[in-house]
N, C-alpha and C positions, 0 to 999 in steps of 0.2 A: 817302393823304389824311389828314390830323387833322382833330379836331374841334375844335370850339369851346366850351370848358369852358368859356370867360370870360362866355358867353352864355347858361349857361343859365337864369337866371332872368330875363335881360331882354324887356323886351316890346317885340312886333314892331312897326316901325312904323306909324303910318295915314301914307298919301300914295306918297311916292315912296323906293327906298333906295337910294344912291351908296355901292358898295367898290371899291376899289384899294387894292392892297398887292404883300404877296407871295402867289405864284398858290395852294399850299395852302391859305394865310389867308381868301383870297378865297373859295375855290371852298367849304370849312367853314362859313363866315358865309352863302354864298346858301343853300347847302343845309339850315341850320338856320333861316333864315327862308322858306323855302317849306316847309320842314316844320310850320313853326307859322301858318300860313296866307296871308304874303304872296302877294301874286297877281304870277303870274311876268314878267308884262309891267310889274310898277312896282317892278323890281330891274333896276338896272344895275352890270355887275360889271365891273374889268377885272383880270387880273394882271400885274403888272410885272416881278415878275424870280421868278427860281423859288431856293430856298435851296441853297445847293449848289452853284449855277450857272446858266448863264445858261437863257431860254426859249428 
C-alpha cells in the first residue's frame, strides 16, 4: 500500500469525506484521514481499478 505524501499537511475535513480512485490511492487517503481524526462512519471510500491491473 502507498501513502499519501500529497496529504500530509492538509487538513482533515469537518462533515463528510467522498474518495474514489485507484484502490492504493484510496485506501492511503482513508487511512491518513482516520489517522488524523476523521470519524470512520463520515468516510466513504471506493476503489475503482487497482494499477497494474484489474480488481
Amino acid at each position: 500500500m502507498r501513502s499519501a505524501p500529497g496529504l500530509a499537511g492538509a487538513a482533515v475535513p469537518c462533515g463528510f469525506a467522498w474518495v474514489a480512485g485507484e484502490s492504493g490511492m484510496v485506501a492511503a487517503v482513508r487511512r491518513h484521514l482516520l489517522d488524523r481524526g476523521q470519524e470512520p462512519d463520515r468516510v466513504q471510500f471506493t476503489g475503482y481499478w487497482r494499477l497494474g491491473g484489474p480488481l
